[in-house]
C-alpha positions as CSV (number, residue, x, y, z in Angstrom):
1,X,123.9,131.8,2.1
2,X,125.6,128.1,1.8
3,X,124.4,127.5,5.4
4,X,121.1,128.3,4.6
5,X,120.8,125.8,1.6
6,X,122.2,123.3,3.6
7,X,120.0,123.6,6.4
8,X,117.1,123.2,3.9
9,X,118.7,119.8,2.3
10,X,118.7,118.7,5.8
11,X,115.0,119.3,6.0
12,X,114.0,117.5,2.6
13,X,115.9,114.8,4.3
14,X,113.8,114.4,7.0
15,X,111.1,114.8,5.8
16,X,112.0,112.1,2.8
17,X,113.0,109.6,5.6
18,X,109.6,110.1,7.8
19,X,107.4,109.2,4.5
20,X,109.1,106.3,4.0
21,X,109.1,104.8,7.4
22,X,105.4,105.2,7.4
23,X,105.5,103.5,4.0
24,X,106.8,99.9,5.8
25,X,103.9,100.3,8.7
26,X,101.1,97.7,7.4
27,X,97.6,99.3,7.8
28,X,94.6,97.8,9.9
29,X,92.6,95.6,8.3
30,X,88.9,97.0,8.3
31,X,87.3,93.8,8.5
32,X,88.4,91.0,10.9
33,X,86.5,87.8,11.5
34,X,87.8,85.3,14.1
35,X,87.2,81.4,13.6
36,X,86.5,79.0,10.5
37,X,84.9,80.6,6.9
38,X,82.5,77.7,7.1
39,X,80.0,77.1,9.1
40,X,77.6,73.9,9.3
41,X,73.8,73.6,9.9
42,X,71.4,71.1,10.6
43,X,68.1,70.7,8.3
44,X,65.9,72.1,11.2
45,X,65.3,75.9,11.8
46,X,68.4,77.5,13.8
47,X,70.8,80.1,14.4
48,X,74.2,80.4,13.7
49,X,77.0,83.1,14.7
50,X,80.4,84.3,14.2
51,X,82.4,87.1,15.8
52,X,83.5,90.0,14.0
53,X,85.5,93.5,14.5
54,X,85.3,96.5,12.4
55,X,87.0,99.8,12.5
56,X,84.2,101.2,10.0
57,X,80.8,100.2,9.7
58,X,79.8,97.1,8.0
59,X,77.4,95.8,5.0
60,X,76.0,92.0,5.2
61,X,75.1,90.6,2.1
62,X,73.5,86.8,1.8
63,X,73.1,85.3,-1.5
64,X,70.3,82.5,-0.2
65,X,66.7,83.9,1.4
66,X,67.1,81.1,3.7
67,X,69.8,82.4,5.4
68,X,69.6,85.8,7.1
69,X,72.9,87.5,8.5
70,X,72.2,90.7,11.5
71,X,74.7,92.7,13.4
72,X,74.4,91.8,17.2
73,X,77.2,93.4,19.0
74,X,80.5,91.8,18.0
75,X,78.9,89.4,16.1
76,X,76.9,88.8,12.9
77,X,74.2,86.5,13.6
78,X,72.5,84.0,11.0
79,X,68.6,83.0,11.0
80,X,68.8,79.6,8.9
81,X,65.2,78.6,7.7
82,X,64.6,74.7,7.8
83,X,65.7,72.8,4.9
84,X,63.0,70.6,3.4
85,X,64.7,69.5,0.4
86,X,66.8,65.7,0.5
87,X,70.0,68.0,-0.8
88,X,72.5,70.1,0.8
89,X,72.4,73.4,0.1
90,X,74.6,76.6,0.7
91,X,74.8,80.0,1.5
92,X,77.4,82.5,0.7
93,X,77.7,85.4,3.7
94,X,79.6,88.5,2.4
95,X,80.9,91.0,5.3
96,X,82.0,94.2,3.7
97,X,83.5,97.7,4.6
98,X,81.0,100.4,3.8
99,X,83.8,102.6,2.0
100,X,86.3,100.9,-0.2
101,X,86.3,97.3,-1.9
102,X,87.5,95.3,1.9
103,X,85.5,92.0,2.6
104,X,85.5,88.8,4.7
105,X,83.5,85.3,3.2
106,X,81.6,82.7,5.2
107,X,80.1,79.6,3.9
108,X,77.3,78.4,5.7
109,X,76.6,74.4,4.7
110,X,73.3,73.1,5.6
111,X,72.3,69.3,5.8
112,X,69.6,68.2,3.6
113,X,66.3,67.1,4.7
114,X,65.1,63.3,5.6
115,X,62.3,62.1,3.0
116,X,59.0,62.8,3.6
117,X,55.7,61.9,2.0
118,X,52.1,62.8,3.0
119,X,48.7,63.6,1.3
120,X,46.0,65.8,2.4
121,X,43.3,63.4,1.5
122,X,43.2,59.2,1.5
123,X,40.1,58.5,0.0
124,X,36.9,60.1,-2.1
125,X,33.1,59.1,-2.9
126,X,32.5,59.2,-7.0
127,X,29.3,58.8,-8.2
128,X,28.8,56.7,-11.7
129,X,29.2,59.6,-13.9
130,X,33.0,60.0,-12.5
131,X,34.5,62.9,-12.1
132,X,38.2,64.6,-12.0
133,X,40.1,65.8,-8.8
134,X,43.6,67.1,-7.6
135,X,44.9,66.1,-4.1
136,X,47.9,67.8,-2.9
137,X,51.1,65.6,-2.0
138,X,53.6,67.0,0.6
139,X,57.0,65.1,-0.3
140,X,60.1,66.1,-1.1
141,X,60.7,62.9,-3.9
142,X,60.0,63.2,-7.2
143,X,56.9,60.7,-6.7
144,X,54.8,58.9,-9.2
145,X,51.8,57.5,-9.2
146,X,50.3,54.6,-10.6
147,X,47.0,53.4,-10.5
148,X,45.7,49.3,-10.4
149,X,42.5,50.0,-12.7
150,X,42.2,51.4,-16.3
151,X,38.9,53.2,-15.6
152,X,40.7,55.3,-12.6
153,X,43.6,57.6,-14.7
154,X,46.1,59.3,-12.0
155,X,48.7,61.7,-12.7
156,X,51.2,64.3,-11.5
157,X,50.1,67.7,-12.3
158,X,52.2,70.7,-10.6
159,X,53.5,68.7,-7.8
160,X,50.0,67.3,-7.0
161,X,47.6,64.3,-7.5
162,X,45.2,64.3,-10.1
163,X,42.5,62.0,-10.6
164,X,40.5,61.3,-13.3
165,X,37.8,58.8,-12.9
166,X,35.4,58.1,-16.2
167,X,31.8,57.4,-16.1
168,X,30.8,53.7,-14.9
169,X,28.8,51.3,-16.8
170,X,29.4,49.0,-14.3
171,X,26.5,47.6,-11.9
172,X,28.1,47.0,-8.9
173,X,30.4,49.3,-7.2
174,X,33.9,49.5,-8.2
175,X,37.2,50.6,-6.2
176,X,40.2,51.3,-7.5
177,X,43.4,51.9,-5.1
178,X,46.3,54.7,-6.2
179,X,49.3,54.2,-5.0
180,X,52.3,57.1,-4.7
181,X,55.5,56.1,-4.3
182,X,59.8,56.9,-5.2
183,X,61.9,54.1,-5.5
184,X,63.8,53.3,-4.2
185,X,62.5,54.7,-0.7
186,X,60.1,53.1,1.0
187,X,57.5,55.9,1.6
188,X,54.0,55.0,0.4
189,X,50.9,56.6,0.2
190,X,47.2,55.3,-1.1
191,X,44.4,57.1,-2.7
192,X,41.1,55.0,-2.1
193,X,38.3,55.5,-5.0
194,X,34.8,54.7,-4.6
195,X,32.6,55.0,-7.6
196,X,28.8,54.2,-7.8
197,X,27.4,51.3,-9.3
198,X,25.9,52.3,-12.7
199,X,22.2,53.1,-13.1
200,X,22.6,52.3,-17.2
201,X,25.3,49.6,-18.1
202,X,26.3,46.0,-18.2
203,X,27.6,43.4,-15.9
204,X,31.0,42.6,-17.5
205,X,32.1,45.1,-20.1
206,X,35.1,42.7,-21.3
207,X,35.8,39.4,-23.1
208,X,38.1,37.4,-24.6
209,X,37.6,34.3,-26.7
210,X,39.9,31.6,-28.1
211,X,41.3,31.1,-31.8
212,X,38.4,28.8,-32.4
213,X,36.3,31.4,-31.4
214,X,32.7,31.1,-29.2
215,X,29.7,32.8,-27.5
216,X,29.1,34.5,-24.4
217,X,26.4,37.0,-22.8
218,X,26.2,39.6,-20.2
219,X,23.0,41.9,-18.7
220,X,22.0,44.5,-19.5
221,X,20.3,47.2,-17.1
222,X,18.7,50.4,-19.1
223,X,15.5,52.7,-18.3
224,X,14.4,52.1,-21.7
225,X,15.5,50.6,-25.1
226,X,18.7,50.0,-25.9
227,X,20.7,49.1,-28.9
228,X,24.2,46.8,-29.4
229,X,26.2,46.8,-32.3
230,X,29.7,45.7,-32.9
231,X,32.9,47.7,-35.0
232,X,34.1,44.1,-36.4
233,X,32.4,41.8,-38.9
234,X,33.7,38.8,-36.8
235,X,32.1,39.9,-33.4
236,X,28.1,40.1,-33.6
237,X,26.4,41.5,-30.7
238,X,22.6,40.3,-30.9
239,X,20.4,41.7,-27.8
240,X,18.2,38.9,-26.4
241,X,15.2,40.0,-23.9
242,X,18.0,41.9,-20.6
243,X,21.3,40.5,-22.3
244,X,23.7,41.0,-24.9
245,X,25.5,37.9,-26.9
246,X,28.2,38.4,-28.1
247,X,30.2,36.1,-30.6
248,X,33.0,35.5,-31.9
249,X,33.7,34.1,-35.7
250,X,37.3,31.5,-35.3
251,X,40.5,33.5,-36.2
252,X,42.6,32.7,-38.8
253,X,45.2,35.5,-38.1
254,X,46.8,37.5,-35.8
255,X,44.9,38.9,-32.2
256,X,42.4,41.2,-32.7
257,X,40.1,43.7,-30.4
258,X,36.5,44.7,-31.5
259,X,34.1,47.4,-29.2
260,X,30.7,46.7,-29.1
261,X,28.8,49.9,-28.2
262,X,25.3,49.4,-25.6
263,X,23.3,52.4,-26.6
264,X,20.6,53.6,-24.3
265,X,19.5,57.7,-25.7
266,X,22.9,59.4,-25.2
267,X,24.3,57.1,-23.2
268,X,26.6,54.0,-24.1
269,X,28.1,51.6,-22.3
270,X,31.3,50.1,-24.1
271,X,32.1,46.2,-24.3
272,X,36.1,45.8,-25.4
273,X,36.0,41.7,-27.1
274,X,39.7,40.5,-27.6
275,X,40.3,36.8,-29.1
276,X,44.0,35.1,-29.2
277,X,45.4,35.0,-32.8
278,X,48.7,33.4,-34.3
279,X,52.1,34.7,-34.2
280,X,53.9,36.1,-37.6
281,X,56.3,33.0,-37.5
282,X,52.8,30.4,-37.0
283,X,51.0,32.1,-40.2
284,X,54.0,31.9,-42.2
285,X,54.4,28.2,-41.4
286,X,50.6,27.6,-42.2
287,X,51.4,29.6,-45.8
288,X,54.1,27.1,-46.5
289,X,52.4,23.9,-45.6
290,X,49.7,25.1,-47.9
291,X,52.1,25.5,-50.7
292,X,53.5,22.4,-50.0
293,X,50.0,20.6,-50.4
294,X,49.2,22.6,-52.8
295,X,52.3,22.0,-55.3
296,X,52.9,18.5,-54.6
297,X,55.1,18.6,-51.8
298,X,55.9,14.6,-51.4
299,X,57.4,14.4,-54.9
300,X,59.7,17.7,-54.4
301,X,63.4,17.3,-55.1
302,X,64.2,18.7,-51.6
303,X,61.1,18.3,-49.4
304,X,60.1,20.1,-45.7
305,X,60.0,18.0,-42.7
306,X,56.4,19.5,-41.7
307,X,56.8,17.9,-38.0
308,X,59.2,21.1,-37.5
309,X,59.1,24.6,-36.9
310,X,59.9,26.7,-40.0
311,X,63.2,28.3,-40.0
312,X,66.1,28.5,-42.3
313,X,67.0,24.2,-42.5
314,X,63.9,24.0,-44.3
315,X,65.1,24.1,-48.5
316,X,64.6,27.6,-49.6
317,X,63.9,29.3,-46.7
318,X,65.2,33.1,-44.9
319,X,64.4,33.5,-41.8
320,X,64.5,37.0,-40.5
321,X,64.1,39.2,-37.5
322,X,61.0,41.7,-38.2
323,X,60.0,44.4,-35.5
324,X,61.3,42.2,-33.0
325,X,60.0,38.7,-34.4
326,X,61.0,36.0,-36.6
327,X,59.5,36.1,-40.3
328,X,59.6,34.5,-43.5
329,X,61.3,36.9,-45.7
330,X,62.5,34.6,-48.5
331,X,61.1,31.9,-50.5
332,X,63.0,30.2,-53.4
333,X,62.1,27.1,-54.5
334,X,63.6,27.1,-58.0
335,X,64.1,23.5,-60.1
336,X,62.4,21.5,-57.1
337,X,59.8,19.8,-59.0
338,X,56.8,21.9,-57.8
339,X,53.7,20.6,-59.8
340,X,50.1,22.1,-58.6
341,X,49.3,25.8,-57.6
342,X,50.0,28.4,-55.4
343,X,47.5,28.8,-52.6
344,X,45.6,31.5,-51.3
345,X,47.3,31.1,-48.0
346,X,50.9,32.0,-49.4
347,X,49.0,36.0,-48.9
348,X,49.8,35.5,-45.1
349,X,53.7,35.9,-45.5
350,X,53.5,39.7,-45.4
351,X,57.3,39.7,-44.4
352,X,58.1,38.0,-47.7
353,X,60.5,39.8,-50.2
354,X,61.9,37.4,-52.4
355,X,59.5,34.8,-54.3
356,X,61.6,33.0,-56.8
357,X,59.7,29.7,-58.3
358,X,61.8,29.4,-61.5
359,X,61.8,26.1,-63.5
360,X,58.8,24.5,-61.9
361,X,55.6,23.3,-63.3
362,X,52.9,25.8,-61.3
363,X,49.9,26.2,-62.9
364,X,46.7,28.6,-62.0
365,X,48.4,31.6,-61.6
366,X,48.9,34.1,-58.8
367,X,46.5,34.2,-55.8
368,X,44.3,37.5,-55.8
369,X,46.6,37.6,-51.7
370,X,49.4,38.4,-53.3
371,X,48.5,41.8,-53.2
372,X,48.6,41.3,-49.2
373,X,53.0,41.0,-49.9
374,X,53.7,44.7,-50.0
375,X,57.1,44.1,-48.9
376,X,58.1,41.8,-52.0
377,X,61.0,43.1,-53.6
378,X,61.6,40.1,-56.1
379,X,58.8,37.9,-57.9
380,X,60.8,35.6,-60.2
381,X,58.8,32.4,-62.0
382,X,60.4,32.2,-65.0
383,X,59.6,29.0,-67.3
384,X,56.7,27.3,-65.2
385,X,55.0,27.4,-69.0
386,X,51.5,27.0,-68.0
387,X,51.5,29.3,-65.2
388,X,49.3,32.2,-66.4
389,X,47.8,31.5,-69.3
390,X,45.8,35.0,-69.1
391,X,47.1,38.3,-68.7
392,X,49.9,39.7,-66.3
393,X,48.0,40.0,-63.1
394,X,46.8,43.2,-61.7
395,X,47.3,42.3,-58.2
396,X,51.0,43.1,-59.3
397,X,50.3,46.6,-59.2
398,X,50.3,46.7,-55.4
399,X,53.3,45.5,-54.6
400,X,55.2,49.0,-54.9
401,X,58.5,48.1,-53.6
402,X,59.0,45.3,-56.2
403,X,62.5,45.9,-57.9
404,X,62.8,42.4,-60.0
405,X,59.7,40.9,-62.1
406,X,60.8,37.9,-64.3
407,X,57.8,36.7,-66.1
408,X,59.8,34.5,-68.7
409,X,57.7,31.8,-70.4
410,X,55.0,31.9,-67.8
411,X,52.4,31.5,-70.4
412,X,51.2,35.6,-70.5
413,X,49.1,36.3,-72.9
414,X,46.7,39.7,-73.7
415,X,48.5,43.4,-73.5
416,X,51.1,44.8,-72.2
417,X,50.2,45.9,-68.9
418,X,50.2,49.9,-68.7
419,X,49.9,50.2,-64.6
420,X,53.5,49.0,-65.3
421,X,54.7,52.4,-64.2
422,X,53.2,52.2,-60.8
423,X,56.3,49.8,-59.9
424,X,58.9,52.9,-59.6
425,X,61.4,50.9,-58.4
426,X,61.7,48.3,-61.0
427,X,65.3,47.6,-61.7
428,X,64.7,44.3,-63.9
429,X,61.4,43.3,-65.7
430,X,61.3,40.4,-67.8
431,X,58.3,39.3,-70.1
432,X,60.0,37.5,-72.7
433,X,58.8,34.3,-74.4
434,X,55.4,34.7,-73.8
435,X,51.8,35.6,-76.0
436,X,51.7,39.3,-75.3
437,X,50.0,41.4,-78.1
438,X,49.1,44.6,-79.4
439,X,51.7,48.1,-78.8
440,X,54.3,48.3,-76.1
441,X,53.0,51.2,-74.0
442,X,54.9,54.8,-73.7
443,X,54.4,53.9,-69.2
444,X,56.7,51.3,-69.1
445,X,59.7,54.6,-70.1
446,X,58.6,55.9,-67.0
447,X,60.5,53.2,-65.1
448,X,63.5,55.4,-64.6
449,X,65.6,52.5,-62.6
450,X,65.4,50.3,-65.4
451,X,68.7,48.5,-65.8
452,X,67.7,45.1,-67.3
453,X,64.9,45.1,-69.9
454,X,63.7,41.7,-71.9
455,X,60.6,41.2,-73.6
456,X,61.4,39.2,-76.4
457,X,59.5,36.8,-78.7
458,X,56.4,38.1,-77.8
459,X,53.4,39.1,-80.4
460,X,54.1,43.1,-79.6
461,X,54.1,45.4,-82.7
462,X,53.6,48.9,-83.7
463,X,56.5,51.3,-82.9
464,X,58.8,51.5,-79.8
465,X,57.7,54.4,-77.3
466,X,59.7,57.2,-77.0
467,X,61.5,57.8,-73.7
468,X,63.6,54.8,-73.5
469,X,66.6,57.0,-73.9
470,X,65.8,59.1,-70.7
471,X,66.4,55.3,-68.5
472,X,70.1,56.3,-67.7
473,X,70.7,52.9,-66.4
474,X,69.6,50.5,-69.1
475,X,72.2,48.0,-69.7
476,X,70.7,45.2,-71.2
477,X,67.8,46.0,-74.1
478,X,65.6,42.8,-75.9
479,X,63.2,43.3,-78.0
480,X,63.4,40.9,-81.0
481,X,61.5,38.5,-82.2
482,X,57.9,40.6,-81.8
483,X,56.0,42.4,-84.7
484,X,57.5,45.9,-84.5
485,X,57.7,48.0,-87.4
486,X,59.2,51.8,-88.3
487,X,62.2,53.5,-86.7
488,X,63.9,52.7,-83.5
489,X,63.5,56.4,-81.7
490,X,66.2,58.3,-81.8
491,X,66.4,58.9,-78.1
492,X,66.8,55.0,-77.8
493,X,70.0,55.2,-80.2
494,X,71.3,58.2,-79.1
495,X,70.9,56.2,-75.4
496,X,75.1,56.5,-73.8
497,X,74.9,52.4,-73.9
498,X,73.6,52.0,-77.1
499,X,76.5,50.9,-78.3
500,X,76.8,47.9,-76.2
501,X,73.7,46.3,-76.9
502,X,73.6,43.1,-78.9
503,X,71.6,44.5,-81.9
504,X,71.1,41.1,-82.0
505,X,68.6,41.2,-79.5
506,X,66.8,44.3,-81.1
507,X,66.7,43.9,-84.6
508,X,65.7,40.5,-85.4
509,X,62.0,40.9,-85.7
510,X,59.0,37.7,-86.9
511,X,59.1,37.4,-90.5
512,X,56.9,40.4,-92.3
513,X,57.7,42.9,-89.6
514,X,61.4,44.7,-88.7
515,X,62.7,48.3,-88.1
516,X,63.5,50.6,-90.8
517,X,66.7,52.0,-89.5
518,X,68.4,48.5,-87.5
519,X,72.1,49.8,-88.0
């Protein structure tokens, strides 16, 4: 019995010793590929190869359509398609075992193309009516095209050439070249267009005139009447037996561009006019020379030297950069002796926010142009006396963006003006010392950004409005010296800051006339 179990021990042994000598013997590899795991390829069509040995059978697998791996023999051969394109491109070749998760990678790197750039078509035939066409472009640059007339539009559409060529009014022929090109390659191609001469139109369908203006004519060729009018009061179109004359009025502001339609039935020919105009900084300048003829410039305490460009040396002056030009955007002249008016010109500084004329002697009031100086944020003329000597302006009610309006002894005299509330922005508005009669309107509590508010020794009466207690910011309150009678609201003294203002400046009222509850 005990040589039995021992003879099967020795067996187990045996057998234990055999598995694990197979254990250290390294299996076959399924796959094998001899040489590099990259191949190269030029951009033209050819075929590549690599050897290969298998002990099962084989799956190819190619992640690019351009490059197509068969099994020849001991080999796996590649069909690599041209490469058009300027980059390098490549392919990834997988070589697998059909059974089990075994595979070999090869790269194939291909060369990018040289640059190339052709058209189908140089040159086409249009007829005056014009049409639009698409030429195809082989090329692969990201071309662009560009064409050296307005009437002949050319663009890139889906990788090709459109043309778009409008309707001639022209009478001779016309030709207009369109050139396709990359930078920074030198590749070029041209697109030749040939359009009609125009049965219906007009020899020159452009002018442009000079500041001082002038006059000049072109034909006019129609089958039967025709008409011409112009889109701008200062270009006239009058039709004279075959022509057209055209004129231009002198310019006293910046370039302008009218159109003067030819109409012939349903057709119309177009005439674009352009005439030369001033720069911002040139109109400003002429504003300020007329203000300084106008208000006595030779006798100013500080005077301009009007031999020189504007710019800041000149007294009073800012000088700013404006949409990529330099601008008057400031004007104070305060105590310099000015004695005259203000012209109509000063409507050309439409860059101007500050106007502050305090202390002078101005008289006549402000130009109906100020209404042109939407971007004033400050008008300030406090004590020219004899300035107004009328009502506060209505022109004011344009100029939205105003935050400060010092009227102070400007000579105002009429009603308080209720379009005060189209000035939202209003921070400060003085009307003090002045004629102004008849009720102080409930508008002028609409100014919600009030923070300084003076209108004393006036001729106002009635009550207060209501609503001055909902202008959170009012610091500084003056009222006194007018006509009001009955109670101060009780918003006004229930205001957070009513206990800081000088009563002084409330209460005080002309004789015969005062608030019932001043306390």
């Amino acid at each position: 019995m005990m040589k039995k179990k021992i003879f099967i021990f020795a067996a187990l042994l045996t057998i234990l010793f055999c598995c694990k000598k197979k254990d250290n013997i390294k299996p076959e590899e399924p796959v094998s590929i001899v040489g590099a795991d990259q191949l190269a390829a030029t951009s033209k069509p050819s075929s590549l190869s690599f050897p290969v040995s298998s002990t099962v059978e084989l799956k190819l697998f190619s992640d690019a359509a351009w490059c197509k791996p068969t099994k020849v023999g001991d080999s796996v051969k590649l069909a690599v398609d041209e490469n058009k394109a300027l980059d390098k491109r490549t392919a990834k070749i997988v070589v697998s075992a059909s059974v089990g998760l075994y595979a070999k990678i090869v790269y194939v790197v291909q060369d990018g193309g040289p640059p190339y750039l052709t058209i189908d078509q140089k040159e086409a035939q249009y007829d005056e009516m014009g049409r639009t066409d698409s030429v195809k472009v082989n090329s692969n640059l990201d071309w662009a095209p560009s064409s050296n007339a307005d009437w002949c539009a050319a663009t890139k559409e889906n990788g090709k050439l459109v043309v778009k060529v409008r309707q001639s009014f022209q009478l001779t022929k016309r030709q207009a070249i369109v050139t396709i090109k990359k930078d920074p390659y030198t590749l070029v191609q041209t697109f030749t267009v040939n359009q009609d001469a125009a049965s219906f139109g007009v020899d020159k369908d452009g002018f442009s005139f000079p500041v001082a203006g002038g006059s000049d004519q072109t034909r006019v060729v129609a089958t039967g009447a025709w008409t011409a009018t112009s889109n701008a009061a200062w270009c006239k179109a009058v039709q004279s037996g075959t022509n057209v004359i055209i004129t231009a009025d002198p310019n006293t502001g910046r370039p302008r561009t009218a159109e003067i339609s030819i109409s012939s039935g349903a057709k119309v020919a177009k005439i674009i006019v352009t005439q030369a105009g001033y720069t911002g900084l040139e109109l400003d300048q002429q504003a300020l020379v007329a203000l300084y003829n106008s208000a006595g410039g030779a006798a100013w305490t500080t005077t301009w030297n009007l031999n020189t460009t504007v710019s800041s040396a000149w007294k009073g002056i800012t000088i700013a950069t404006v949409n990529g030009e330099s601008r008057v955007t400031g004007l104070n002249l305060g105590t310099n002796n000015l004695v005259g008016t203000l012209p109509d010109k000063l409507g050309q500084l439409t860059e101007l926010k500050n106007l502050v004329l305090n202390n002078n002697l101005l008289t006549g009031g402000l130009p109906a142009s100020i209404a042109n100086l939407t971007n004033l944020t400050e008008i300030s003329l406090q004590v020219n006396p004899g300035f107004f000597n009328g009502p506060v302006p209505t022109s004011i009610s344009q100029l939205k963006q105003l935050a400060v309006l010092n009227l102070n002894t400007t000579g105002l005299t009429g009603a308080f003006p209720t379009w005060i509330s189209n000035l939202s922005n209003l921070n400060t508005l003085v009307f003090s010392n002045n004629k102004l009669d008849g009720e102080m309107p409930a508008q002028v509590t609409d100014l919600k950004l009030l923070r300084t508010f003076q209108s004393h020794s006036n001729n106002l009466s009635g009550s207060l409005p209501v609503g001055f207690g909902t202008v959170a910011n009012l610091g500084s309150f003056e009222v006194k010296n007018n006509r009001f009678t009955g109670a101060i609201p009780a918003d006004l003294k229930s205001h957070l800051k009513w206990s800081t203002f000088n009563l002084a400046n409330i209460c005080p009222q002309q004789t015969g006339y005062g608030f019932t509850n001043c306390n």
